[in-house]
N, C-alpha and C positions, 0 to 999 in steps of 0.2 A: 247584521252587516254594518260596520264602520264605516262610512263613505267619504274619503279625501277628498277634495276639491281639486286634489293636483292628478287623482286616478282617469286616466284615458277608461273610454267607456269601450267596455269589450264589445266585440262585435255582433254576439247572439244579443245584450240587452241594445245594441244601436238597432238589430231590425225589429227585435219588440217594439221600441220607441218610436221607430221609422212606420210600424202599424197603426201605431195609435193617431200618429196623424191622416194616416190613409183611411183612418174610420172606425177601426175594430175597437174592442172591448178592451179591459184589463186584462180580462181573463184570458182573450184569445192569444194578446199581446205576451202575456206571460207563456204562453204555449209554445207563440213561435221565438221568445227567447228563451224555452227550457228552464226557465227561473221563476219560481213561486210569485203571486202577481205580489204580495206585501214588496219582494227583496226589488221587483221591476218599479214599484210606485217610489222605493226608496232611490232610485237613480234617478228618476225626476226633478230633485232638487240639485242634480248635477247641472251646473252653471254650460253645459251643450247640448242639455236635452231640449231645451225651448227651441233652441237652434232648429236640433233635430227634428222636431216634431214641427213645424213653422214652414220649414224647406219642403215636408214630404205633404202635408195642406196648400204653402203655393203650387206645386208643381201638380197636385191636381183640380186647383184652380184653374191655372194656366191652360191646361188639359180643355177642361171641362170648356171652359170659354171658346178655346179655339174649334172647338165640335161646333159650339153653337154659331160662331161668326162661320164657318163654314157653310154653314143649313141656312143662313138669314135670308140669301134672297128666295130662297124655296118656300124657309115658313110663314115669309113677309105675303110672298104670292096666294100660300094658301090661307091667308088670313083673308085678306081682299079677297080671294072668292067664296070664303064662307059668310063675310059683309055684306057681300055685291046678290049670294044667291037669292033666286028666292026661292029656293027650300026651304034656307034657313028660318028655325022659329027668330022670332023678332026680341028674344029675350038676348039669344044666342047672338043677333044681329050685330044689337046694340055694344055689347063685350067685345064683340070683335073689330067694329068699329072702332071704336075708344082707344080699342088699344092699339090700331093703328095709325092712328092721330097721335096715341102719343109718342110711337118711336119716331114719327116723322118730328114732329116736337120737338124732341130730344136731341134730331140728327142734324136742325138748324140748329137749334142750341149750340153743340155741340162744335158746327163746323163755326158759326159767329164766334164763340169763346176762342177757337185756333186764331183765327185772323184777327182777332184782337191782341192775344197776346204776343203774335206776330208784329203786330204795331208797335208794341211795348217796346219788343226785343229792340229793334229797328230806332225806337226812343231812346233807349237806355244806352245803345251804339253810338248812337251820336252822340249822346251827351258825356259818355266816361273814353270812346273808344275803342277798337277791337276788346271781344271778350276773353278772357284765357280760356273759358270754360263754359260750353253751351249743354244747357239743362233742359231737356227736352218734356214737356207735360202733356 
């Protein structure tokens, strides 16, 4: 297969490609485009397959995260009480500890960095003037 750089990427190799970011194999990916995996690895070098493949990895990042901030205060709770119990062995304790210290850690981090560069913003206003264009971090 010759591969032009200007050839639109037919639709059976876009959901191969669209596979491969969601996780699967070459081989499966070749299956579910119907196209030998050599002729599907050769469309990879197509200048919208990064694209492709980028979009369908963010979107189940995105996925993925929003499951977990969902479940936070449930797994945060169940953390603390596997901390707090005392059933717990003291190996178990100490891990669960730790690691709830350092989300809390993390979540003044976190909220200090907002309000600081909220400060910034607030700087940089005064000093150039209304923004055209507010970028949100």
């Amino acid at each position: 297969m010759t591969l032009s750089i200007s050839n639109e990427i037919p639709e059976n190799v876009r959901r191969g490609l669209v596979a491969k970011g969601e996780g699967a194999t070459w081989e499966e990916c070749a299956n579910i485009a119907k196209i030998s995996r050599y002729e599907l690895q050769q469309w990879r070098a197509h200048p919208d397959a990064d694209n492709l493949i980028s979009t369908a990895i963010n979107y189940n990042l995105e996925e993925a995260l929003g499951t977990i901030a969902a479940a936070a205060p449930t797994l945060a709770k169940r953390l603390v009480d596997i901390g707090l119990s005392s059933g717990t062995r003291p190996y178990t304790a100490v891990d669960a500890i730790k690691t709830s210290l350092t989300f809390l850690q993390s979540g003044v981090i976190d909220r200090e960095n907002k309000s600081e560069i909220k400060k910034i913003r607030r700087a940089l206003e005064q000093l150039e003037g209304e923004p055209t264009e507010i970028v949100d971090i």
